[in-house]
C-alpha positions as CSV (number, residue, x, y, z in Angstrom):
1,X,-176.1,116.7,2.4
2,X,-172.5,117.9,4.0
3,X,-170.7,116.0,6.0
4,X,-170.8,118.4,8.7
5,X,-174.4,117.7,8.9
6,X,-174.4,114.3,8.7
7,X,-171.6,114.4,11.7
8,X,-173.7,116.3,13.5
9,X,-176.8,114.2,13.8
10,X,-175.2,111.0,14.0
11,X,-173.4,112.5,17.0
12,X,-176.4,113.8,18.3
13,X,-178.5,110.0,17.8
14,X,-175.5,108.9,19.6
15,X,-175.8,110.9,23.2
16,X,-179.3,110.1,23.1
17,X,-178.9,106.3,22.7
18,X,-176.6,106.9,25.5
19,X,-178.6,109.0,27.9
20,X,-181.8,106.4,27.5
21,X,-179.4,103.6,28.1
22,X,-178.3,105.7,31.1
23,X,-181.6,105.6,32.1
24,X,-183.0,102.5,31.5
25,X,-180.1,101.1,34.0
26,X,-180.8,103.7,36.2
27,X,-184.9,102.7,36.5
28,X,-184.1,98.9,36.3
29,X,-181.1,98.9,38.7
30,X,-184.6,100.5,41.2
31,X,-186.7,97.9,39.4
32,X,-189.9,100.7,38.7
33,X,-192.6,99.2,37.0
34,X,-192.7,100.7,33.4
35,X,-189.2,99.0,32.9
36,X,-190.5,96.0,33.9
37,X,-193.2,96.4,30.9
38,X,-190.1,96.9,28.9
39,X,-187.9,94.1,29.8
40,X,-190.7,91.8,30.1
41,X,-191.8,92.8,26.5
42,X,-188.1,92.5,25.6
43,X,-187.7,88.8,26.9
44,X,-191.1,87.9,24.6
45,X,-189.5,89.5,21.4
46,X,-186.2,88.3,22.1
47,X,-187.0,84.5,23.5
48,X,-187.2,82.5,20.5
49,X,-183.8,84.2,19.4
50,X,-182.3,83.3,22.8
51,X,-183.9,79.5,22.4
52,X,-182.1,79.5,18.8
53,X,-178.7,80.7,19.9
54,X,-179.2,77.9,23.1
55,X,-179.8,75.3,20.7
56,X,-177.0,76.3,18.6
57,X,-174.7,77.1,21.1
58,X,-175.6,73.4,23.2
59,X,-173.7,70.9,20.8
60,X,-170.4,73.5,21.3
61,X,-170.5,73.7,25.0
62,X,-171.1,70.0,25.4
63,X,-168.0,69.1,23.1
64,X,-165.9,71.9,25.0
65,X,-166.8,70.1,28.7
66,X,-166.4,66.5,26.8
67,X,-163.0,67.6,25.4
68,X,-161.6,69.6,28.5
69,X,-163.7,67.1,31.3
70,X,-162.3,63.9,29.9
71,X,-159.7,63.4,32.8
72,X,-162.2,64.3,35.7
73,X,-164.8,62.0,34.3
74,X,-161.7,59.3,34.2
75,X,-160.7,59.4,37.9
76,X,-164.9,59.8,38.6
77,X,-165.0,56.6,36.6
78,X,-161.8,54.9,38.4
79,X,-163.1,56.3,42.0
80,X,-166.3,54.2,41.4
81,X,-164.8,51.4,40.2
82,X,-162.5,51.1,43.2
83,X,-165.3,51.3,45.2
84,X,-167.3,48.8,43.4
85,X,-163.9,46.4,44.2
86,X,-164.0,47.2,47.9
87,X,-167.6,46.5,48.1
88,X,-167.2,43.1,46.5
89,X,-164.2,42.0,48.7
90,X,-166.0,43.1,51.6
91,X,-169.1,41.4,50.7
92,X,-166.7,38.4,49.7
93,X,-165.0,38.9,53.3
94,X,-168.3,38.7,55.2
95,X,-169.4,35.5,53.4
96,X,-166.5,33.7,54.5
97,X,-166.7,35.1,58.0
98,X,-170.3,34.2,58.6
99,X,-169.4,31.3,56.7
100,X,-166.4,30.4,59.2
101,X,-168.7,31.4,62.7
102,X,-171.6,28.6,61.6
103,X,-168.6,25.9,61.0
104,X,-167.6,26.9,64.4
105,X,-170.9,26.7,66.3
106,X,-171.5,23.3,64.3
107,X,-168.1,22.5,65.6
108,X,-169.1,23.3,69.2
109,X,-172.2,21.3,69.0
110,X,-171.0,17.8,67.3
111,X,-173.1,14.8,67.4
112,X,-171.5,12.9,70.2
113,X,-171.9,12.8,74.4
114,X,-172.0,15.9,75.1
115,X,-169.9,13.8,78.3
116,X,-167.0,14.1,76.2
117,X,-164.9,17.1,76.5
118,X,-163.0,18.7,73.4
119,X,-161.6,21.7,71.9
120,X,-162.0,23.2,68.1
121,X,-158.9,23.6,66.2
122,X,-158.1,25.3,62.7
123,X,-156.6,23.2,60.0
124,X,-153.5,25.0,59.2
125,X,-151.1,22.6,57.0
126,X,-153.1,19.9,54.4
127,X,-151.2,16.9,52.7
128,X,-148.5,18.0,51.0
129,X,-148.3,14.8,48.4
130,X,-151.2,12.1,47.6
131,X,-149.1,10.0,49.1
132,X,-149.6,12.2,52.6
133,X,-152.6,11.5,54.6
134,X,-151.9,13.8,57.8
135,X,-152.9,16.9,58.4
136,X,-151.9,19.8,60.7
137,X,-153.8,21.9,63.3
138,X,-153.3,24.8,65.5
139,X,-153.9,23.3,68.9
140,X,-151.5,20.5,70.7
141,X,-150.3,19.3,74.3
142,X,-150.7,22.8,75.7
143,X,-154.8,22.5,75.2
144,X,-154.7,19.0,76.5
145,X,-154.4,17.3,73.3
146,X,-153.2,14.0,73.0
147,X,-151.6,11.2,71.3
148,X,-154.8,8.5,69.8
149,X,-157.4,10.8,70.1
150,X,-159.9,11.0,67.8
151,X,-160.8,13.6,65.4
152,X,-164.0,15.1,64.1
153,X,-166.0,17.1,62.2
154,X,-169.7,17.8,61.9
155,X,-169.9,15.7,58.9
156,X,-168.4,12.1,61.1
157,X,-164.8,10.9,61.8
158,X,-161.6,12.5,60.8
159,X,-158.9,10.5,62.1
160,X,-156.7,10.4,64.9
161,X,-153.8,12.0,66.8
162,X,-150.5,11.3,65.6
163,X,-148.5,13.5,66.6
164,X,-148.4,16.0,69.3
165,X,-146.6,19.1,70.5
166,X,-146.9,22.5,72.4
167,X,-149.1,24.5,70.2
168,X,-148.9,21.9,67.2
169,X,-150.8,18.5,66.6
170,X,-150.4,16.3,63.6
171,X,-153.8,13.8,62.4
172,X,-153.6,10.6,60.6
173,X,-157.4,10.5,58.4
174,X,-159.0,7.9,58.9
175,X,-158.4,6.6,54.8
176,X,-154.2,6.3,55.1
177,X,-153.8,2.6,54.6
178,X,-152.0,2.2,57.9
179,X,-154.9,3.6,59.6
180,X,-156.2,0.1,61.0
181,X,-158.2,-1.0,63.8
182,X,-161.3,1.4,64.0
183,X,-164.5,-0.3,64.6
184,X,-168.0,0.2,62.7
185,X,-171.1,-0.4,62.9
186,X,-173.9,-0.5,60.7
187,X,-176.8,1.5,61.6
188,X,-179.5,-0.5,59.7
189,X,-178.3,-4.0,60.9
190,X,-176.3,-3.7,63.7
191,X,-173.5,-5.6,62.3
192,X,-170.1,-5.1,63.4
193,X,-166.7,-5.3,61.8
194,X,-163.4,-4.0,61.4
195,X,-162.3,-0.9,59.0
196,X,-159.1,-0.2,57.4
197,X,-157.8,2.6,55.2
198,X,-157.6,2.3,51.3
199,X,-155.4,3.5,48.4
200,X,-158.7,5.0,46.8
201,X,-160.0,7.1,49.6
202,X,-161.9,4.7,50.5
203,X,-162.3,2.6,53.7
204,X,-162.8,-1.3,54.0
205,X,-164.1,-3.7,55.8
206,X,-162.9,-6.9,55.8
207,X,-164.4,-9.0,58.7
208,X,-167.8,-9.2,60.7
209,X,-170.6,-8.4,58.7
210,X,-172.5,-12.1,58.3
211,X,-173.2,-13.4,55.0
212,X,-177.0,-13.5,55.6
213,X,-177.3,-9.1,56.8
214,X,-178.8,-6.9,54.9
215,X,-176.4,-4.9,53.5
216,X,-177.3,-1.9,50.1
217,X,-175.5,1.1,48.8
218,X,-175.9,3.9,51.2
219,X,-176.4,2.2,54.1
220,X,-175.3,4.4,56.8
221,X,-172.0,3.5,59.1
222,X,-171.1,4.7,62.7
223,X,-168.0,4.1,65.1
224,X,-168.8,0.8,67.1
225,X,-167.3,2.5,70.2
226,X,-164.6,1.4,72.9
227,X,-165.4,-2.6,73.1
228,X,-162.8,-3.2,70.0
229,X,-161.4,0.5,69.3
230,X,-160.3,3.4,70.5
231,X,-162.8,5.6,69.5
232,X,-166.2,6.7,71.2
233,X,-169.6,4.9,69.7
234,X,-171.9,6.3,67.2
235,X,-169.9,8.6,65.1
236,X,-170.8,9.2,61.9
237,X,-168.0,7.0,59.8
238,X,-169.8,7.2,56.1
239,X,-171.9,4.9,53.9
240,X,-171.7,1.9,51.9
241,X,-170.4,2.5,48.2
242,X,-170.1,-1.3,47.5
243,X,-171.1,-4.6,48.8
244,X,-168.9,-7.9,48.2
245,X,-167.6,-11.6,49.6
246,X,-164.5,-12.9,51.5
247,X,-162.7,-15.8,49.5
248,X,-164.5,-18.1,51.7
249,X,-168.2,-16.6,51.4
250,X,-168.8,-16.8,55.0
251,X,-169.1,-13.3,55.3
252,X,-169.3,-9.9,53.5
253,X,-166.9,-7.6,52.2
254,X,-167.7,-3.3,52.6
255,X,-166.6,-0.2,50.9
256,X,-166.9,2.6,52.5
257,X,-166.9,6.4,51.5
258,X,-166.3,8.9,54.6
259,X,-169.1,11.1,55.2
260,X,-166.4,13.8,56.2
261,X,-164.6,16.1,53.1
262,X,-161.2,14.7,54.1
263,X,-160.0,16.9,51.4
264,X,-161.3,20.4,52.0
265,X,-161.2,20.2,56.5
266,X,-160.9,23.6,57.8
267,X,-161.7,23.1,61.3
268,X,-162.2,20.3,63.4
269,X,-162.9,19.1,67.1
270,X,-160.6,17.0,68.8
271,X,-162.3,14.6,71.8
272,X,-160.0,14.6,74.9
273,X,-160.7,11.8,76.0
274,X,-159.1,7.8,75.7
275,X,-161.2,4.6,76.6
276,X,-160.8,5.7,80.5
277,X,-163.9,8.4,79.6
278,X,-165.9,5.5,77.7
């Protein structure tokens, strides 16, 4: 066949591929309904192919957004674990809060006279040695603190008053070996003596229980009140760790642990109020 020929029809095929394409934009740009026979026909024949080359094509695009997302799924990954740290230190900081508002409300409603005026301070300055058995608060002579008075917690008796200044008191606990002179009682027998402080965190009574009272481990202890200290009646002291004899075996011997964590105070009450209030 010439070339001519040839030329000639393939131009020809050419312009009318064209012209239909012309017009099959044309009818579906007006979307007529025999084009969309066509296309819908189209879309049957040519879904699988399209479902092949998705399948295919799937693997690439995921490795393209893996490769080129890498750094925007790092700072999503460091956003949320930021906010995963704020939302435990906040959760953190709400535990101690409530925690610190139901030590103040015991605080405010101790087990003694309610006759007995006091005020709640925060314990800012623990025992620097294990030698050092005072403790500092936030409160002094400016909230009508002063020297002797006694100290408390919810759990039973802290100490004293040492030490007092404007906005400033220092406490003695009630285990320092020169804390003397604090009377007890026990609650089962009605017994009373006279408690020191220990070297073992531990106090001791030495004097006043009779040989013949019944006296076991755990036994509870209370202050005696103002007829031989200086400290109001029926606070929680501690109990009995250890029962034992004077030299003389006229009378009993005590050990008592403080029912008050001397070691971890955080706030405590102060009475205002000497033996003039008893």
């Amino acid at each position: 066949m010439p070339k001519s020929r040839r030329f000639g029809r393939s131009r020809f095929t050419l312009i009318l591929l064209i012209l239909a394409s012309l017009t099959l934009l044309t009818l579906d740009y007006r979307d007529t309904g025999p084009v969309q026979g066509i296309r819908s026909a189209a879309g049957t024949v040519f879904s699988p192919f399209r479902a092949v080359g998705d399948t295919v094509a799937t693997p690439f695009r995921n490795g393209w957004s893996g490769i080129f997302g890498y750094d925007d799924l790092e700072d999503e990954n460091d956003e949320l674990r930021r906010e995963i740290d704020e939302l435990k230190g906040q959760e953190i900081e709400d535990a101690a809060a409530a925690e610190e508002n139901d030590e103040l409300r015991r605080m405010a409603d101790l087990p003694v006279s309610a006759d007995i005026p006091r005020v709640t301070a925060e314990v800012v300055s623990a025992p620097l040695t294990d030698f050092d058995s005072t403790v500092e608060i936030n409160k002094g002579s400016g909230d009508g603190i002063g020297r002797g008075m006694a100290v408390i917690t919810d759990a039973g008796l802290v100490g004293r008053v040492t030490r007092v200044s404007g906005g400033r008191s220092r406490i003695v606990v009630i285990t320092d070996p020169d804390f003397t002179g604090l009377g007890v009682r026990l609650v089962e027998g009605g017994d009373v003596g006279v408690a020191t402080g220990g070297t073992d965190g531990a106090l001791r009574v030495e004097d006043g229980i009779e040989a013949d009272t019944q006296v076991e481990r755990g036994d509870e202890v209370v202050t005696s009140g103002y007829e031989i200290s200086d400290y109001p009646g029926n606070i929680p002291v501690g109990s009995v760790l250890s029962v034992g004899r004077t030299t003389d075996q006229t009378e009993q011997t005590l050990v008592i642990e403080p029912s008050a964590d001397l070691d971890a105070l955080r706030f405590v009450a102060v009475l205002l109020c000497d033996q003039d209030c008893g």
